[in-house]
N, CA, C and O atoms as a printed pandas DataFrame, in Angstrom:
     atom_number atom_name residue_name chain_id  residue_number  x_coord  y_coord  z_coord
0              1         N          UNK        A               1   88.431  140.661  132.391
1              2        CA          UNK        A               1   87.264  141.463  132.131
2              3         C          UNK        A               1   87.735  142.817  131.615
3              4         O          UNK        A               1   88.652  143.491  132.085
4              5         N          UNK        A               2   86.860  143.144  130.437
5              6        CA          UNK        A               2   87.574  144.660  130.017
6              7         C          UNK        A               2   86.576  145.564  130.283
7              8         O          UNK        A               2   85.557  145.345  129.628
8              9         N          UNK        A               3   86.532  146.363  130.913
9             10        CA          UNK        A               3   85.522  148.161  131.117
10            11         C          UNK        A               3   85.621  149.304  130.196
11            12         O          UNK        A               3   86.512  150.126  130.411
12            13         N          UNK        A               4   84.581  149.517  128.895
13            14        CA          UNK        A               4   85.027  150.830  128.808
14            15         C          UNK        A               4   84.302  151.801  129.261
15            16         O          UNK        A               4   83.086  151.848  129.445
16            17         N          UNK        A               5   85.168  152.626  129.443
17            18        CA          UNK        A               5   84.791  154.149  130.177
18            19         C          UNK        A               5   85.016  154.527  132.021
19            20         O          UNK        A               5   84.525  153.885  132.949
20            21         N          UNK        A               6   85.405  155.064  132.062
21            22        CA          UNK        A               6   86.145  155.099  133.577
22            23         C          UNK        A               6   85.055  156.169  134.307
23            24         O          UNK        A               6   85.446  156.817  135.278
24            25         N          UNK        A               7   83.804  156.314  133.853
25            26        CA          UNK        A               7   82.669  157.015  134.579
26            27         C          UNK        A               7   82.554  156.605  136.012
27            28         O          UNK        A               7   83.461  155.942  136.517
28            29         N          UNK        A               8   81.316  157.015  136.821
29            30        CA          UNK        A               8   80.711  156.573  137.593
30            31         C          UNK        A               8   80.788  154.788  137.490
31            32         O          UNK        A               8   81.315  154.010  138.285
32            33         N          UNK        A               9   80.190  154.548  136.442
33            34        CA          UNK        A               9   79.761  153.444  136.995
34            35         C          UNK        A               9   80.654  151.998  136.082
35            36         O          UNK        A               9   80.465  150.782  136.112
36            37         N          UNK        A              10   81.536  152.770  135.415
37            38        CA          UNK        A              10   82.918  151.789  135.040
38            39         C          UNK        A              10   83.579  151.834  135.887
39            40         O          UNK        A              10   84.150  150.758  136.065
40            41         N          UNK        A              11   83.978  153.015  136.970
41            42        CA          UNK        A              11   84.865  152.593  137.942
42            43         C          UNK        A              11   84.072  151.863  138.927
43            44         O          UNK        A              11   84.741  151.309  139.800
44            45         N          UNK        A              12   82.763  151.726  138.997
45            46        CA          UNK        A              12   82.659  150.791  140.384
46            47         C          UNK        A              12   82.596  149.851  139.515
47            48         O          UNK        A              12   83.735  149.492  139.814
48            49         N          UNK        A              13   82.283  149.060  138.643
49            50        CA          UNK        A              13   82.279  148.308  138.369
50            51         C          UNK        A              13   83.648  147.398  137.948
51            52         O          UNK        A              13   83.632  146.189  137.716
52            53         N          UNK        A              14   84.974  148.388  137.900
53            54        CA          UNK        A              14   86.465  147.840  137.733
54            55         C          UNK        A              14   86.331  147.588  139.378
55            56         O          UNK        A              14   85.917  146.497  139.769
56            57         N          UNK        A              15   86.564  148.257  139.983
57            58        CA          UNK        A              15   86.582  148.143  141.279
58            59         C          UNK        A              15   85.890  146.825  142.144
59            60         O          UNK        A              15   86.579  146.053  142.811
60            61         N          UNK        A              16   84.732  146.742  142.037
61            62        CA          UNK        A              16   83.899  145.558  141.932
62            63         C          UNK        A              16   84.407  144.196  141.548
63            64         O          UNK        A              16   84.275  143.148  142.181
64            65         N          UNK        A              17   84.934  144.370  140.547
65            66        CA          UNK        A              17   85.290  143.155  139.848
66            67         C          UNK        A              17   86.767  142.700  140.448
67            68         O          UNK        A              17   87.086  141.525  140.629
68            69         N          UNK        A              18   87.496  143.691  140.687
69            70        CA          UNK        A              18   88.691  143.625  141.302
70            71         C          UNK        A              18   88.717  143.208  142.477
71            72         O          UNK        A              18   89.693  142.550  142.838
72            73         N          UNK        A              19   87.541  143.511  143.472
73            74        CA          UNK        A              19   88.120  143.467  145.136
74            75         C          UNK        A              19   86.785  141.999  145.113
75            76         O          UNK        A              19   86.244  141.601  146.145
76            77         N          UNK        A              20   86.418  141.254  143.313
77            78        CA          UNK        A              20   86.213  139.947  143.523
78            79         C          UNK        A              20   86.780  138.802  143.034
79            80         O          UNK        A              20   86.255  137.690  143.003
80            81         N          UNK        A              21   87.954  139.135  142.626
81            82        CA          UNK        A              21   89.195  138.600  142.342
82            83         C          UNK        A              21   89.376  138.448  140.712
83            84         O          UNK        A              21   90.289  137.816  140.181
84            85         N          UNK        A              22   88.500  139.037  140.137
85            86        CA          UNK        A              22   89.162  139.150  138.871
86            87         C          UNK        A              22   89.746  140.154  137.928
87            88         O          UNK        A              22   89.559  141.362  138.068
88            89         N          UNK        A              23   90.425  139.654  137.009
89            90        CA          UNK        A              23   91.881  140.445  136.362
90            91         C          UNK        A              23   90.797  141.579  135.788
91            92         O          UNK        A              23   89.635  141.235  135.574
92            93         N          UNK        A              24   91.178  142.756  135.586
93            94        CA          UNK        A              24   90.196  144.078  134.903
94            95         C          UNK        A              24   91.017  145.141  134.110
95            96         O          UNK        A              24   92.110  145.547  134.505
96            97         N          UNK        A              25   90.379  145.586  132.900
97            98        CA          UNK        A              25   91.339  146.009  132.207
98            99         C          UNK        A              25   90.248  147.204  131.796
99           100         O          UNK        A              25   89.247  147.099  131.086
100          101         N          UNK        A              26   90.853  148.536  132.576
101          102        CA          UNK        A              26   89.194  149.835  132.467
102          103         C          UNK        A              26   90.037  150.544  131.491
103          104         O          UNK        A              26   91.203  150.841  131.754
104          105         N          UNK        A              27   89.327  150.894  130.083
105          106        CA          UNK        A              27   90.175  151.749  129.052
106          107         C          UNK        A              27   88.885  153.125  129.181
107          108         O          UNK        A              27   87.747  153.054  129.644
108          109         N          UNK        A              28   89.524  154.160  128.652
109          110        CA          UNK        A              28   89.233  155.132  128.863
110          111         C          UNK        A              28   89.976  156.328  128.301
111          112         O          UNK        A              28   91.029  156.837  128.683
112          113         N          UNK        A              29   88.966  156.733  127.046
113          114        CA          UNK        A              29   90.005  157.822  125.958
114          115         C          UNK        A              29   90.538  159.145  126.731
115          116         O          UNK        A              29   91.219  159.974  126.128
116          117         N          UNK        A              30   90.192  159.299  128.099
117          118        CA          UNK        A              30   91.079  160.766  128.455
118          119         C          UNK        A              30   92.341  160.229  129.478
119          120         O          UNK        A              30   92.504  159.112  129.969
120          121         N          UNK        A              31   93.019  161.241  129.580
121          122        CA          UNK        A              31   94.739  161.230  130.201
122          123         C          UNK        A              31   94.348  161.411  131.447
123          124         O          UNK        A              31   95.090  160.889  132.279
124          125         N          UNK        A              32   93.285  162.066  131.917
125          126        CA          UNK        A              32   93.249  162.484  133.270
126          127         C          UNK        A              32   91.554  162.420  133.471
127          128         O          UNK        A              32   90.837  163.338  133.072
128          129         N          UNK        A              33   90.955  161.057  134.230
129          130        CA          UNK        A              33   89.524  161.014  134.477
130          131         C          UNK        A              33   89.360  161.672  136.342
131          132         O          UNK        A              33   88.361  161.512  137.044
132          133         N          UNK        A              34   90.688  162.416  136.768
133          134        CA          UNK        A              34   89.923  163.345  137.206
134          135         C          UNK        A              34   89.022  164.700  136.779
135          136         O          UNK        A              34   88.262  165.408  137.441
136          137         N          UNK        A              35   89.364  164.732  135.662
137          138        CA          UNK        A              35   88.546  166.289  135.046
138          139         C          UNK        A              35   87.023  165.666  134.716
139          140         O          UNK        A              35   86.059  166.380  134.991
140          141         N          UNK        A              36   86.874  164.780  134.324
141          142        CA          UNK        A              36   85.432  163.734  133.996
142          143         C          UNK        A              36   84.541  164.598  134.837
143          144         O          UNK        A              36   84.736  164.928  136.008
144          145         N          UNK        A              37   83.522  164.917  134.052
145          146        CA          UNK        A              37   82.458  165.273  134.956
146          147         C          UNK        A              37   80.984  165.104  134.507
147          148         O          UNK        A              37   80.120  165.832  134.017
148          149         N          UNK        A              38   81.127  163.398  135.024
149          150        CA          UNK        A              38   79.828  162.684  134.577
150          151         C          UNK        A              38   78.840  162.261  135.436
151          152         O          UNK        A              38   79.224  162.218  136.605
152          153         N          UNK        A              39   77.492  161.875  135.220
153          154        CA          UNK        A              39   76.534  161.828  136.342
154          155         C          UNK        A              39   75.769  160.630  135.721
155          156         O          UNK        A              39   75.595  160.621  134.502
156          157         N          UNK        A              40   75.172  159.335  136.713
157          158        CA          UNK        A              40   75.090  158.556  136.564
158          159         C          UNK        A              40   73.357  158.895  137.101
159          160         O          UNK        A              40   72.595  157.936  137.222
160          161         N          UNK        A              41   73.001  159.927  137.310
161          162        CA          UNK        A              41   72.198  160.264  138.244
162          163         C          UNK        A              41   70.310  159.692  137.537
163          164         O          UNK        A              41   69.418  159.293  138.285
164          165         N          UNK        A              42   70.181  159.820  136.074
165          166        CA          UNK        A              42   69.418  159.075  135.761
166          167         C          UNK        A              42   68.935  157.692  135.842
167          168         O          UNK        A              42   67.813  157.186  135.810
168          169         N          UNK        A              43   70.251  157.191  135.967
169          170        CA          UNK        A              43   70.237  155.842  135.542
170          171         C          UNK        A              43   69.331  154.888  137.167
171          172         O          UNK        A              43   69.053  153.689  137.179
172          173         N          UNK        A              44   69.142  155.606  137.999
173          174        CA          UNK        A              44   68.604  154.630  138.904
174          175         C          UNK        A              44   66.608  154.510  138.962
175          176         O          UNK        A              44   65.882  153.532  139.140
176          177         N          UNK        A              45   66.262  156.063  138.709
177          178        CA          UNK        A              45   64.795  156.036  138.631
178          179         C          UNK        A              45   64.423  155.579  137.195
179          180         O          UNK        A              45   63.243  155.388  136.902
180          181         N          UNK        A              46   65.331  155.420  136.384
181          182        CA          UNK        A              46   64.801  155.051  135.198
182          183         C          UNK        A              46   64.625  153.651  135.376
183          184         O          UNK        A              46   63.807  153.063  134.669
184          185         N          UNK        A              47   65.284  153.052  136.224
185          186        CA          UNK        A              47   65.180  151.341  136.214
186          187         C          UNK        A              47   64.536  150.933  136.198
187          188         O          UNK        A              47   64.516  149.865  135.587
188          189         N          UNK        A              48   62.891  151.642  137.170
189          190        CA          UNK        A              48   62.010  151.211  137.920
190          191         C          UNK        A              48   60.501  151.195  136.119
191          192         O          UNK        A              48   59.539  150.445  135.954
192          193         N          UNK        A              49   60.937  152.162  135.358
193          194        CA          UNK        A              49   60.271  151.628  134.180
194          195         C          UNK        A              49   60.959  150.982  133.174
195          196         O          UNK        A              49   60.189  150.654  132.271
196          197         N          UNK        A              50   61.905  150.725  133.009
197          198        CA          UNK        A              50   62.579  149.931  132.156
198          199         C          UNK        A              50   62.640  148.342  132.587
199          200         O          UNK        A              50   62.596  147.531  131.661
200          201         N          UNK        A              51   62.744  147.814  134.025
201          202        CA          UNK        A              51   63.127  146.694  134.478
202          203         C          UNK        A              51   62.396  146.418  135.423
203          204         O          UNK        A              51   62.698  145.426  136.086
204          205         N          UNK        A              52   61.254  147.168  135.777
205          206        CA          UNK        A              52   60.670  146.707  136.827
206          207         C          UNK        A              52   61.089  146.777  138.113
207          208         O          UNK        A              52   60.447  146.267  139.031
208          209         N          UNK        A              53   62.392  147.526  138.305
209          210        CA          UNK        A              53   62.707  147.185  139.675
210          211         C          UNK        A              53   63.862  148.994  140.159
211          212         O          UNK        A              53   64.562  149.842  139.606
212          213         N          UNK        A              54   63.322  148.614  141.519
213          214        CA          UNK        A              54   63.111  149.988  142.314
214          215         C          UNK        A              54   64.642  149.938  143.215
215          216         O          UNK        A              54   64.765  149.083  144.093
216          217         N          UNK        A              55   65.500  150.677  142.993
217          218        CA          UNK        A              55   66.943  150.568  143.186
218          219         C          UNK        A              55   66.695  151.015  144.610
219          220         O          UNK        A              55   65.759  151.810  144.689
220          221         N          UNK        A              56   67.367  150.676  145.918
221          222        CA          UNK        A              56   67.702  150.988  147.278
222          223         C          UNK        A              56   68.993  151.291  147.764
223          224         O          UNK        A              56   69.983  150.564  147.680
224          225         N          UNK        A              57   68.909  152.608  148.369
225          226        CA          UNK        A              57   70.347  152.269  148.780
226          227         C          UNK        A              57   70.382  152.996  150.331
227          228         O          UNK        A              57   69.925  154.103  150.613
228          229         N          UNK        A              58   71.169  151.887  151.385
229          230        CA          UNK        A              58   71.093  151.899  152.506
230          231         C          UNK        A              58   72.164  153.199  152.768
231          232         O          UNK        A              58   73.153  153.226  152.035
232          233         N          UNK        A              59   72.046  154.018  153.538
233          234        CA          UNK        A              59   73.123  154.873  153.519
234          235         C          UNK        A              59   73.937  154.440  155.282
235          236         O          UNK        A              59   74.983  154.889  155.751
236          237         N          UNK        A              60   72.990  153.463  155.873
237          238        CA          UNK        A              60   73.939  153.147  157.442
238          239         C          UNK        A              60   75.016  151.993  156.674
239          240         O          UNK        A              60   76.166  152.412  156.803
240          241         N          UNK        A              61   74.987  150.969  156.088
241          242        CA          UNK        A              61   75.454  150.230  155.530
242          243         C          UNK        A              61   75.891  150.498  154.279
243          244         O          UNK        A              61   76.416  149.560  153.679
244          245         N          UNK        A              62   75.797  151.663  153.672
245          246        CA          UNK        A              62   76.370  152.416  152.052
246          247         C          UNK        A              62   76.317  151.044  151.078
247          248         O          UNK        A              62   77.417  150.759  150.603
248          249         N          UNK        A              63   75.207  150.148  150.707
249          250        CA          UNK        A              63   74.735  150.013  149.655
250          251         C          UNK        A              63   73.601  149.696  149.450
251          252         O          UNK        A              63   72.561  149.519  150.084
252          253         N          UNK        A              64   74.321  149.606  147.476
253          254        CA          UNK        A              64   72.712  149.906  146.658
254          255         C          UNK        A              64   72.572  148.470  146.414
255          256         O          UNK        A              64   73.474  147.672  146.159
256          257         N          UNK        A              65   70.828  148.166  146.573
257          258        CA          UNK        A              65   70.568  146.916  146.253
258          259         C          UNK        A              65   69.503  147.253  145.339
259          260         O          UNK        A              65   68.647  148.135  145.414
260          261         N          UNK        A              66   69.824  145.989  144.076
261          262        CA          UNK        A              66   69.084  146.014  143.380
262          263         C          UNK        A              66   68.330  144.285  143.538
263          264         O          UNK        A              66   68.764  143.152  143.330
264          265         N          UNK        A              67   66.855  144.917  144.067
265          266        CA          UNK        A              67   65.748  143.410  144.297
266          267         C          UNK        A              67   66.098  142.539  143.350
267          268         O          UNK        A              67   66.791  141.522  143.360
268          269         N          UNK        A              68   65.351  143.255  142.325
269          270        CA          UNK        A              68   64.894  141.914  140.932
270          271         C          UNK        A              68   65.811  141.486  140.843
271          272         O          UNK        A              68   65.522  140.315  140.599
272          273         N          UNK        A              69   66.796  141.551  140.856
273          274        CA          UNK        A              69   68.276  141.005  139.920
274          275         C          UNK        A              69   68.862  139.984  141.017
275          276         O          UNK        A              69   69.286  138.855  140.771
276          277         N          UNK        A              70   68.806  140.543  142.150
277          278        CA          UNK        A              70   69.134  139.838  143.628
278          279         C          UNK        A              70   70.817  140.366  143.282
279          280         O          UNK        A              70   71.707  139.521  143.184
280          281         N          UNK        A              71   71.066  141.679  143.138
281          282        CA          UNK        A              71   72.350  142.018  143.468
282          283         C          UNK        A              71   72.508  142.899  144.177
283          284         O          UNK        A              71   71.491  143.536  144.449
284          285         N          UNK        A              72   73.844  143.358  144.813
285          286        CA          UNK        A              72   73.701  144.415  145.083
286          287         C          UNK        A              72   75.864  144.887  145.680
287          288         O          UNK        A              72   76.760  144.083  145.937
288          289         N          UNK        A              73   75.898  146.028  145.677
289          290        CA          UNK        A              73   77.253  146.506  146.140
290          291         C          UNK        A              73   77.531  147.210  146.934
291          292         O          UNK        A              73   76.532  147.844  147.275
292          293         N          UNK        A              74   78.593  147.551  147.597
293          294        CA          UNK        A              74   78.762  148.746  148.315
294          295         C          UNK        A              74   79.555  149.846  147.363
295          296         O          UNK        A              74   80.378  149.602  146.481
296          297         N          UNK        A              75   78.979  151.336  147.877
297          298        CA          UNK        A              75   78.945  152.677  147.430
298          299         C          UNK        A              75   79.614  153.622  148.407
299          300         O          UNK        A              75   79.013  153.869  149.453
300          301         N          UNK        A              76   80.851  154.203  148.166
301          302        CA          UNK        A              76   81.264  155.098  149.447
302          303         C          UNK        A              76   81.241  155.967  148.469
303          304         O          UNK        A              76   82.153  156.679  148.890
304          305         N          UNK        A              77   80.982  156.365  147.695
305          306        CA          UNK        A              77   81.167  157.665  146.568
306          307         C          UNK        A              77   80.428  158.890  147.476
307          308         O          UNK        A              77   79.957  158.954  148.612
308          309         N          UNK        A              78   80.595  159.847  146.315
309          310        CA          UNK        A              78   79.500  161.095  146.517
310          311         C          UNK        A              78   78.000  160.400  146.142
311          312         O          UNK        A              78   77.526  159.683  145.261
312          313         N          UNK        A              79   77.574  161.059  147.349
313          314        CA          UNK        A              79   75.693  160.896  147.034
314          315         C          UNK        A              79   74.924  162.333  147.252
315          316         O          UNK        A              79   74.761  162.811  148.375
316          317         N          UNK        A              80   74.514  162.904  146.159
317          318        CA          UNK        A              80   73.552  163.720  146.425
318          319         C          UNK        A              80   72.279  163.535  145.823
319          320         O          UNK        A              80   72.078  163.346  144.623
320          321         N          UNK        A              81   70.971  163.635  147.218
321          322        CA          UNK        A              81   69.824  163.959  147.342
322          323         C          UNK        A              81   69.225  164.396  145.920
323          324         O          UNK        A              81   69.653  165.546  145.829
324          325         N          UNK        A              82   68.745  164.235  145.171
325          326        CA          UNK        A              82   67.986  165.038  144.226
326          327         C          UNK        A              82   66.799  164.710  144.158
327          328         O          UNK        A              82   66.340  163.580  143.989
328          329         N          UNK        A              83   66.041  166.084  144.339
329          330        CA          UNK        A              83   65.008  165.866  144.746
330          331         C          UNK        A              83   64.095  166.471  143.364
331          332         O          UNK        A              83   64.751  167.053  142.500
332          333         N          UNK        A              84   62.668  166.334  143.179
333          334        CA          UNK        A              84   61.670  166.863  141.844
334          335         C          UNK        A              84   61.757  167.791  142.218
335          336         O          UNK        A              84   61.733  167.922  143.442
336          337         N          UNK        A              85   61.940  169.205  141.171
337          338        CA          UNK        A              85   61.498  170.158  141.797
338          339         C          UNK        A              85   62.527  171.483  142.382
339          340         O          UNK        A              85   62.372  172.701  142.466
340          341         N          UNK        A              86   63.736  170.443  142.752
341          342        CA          UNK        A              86   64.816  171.413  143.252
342          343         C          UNK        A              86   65.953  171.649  141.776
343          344         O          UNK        A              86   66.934  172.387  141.864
């Protein structure tokens, strides 16, 4: 499996794919994706008009399930709250 982009959500998804036993190959044009400073932070309320479906994520059990699709993963990352408004 090849990943590009070593964001948010290419690394869970190398990661993912890895700790489910398959080979992963994450490319990624910078030398150092600690300086990366990307936010995935749209991508979950937008789901709910694009796909119909309303992303959850358990924080006693740290994951996100997604209904419709019937998937879902575990998340130990950073999570911050964002709220309308703030």
């Amino acid at each position: 499996m090849v990943i590009v982009g070593a964001g948010p959500s290419g690394l869970i998804a190398a990661k993912n794919a890895d700790e489910s036993g398959l080979s992963v190959a994450l490319l990624e044009r910078k030398t150092d994706i600690s300086k990366i400073r990307r936010t995935d932070a749209g991508l979950l309320p937008s789901m709910s008009a694009s796909y119909g479906q309303v992303v959850t994520f358990n924080r006693t059990t740290k994951i996100l399930v997604f209904p419709v699709s019937g998937f879902s993963l575990k998340y130990e990352g950073t999570l911050y709250r964002i709220v309308e408004g703030d």
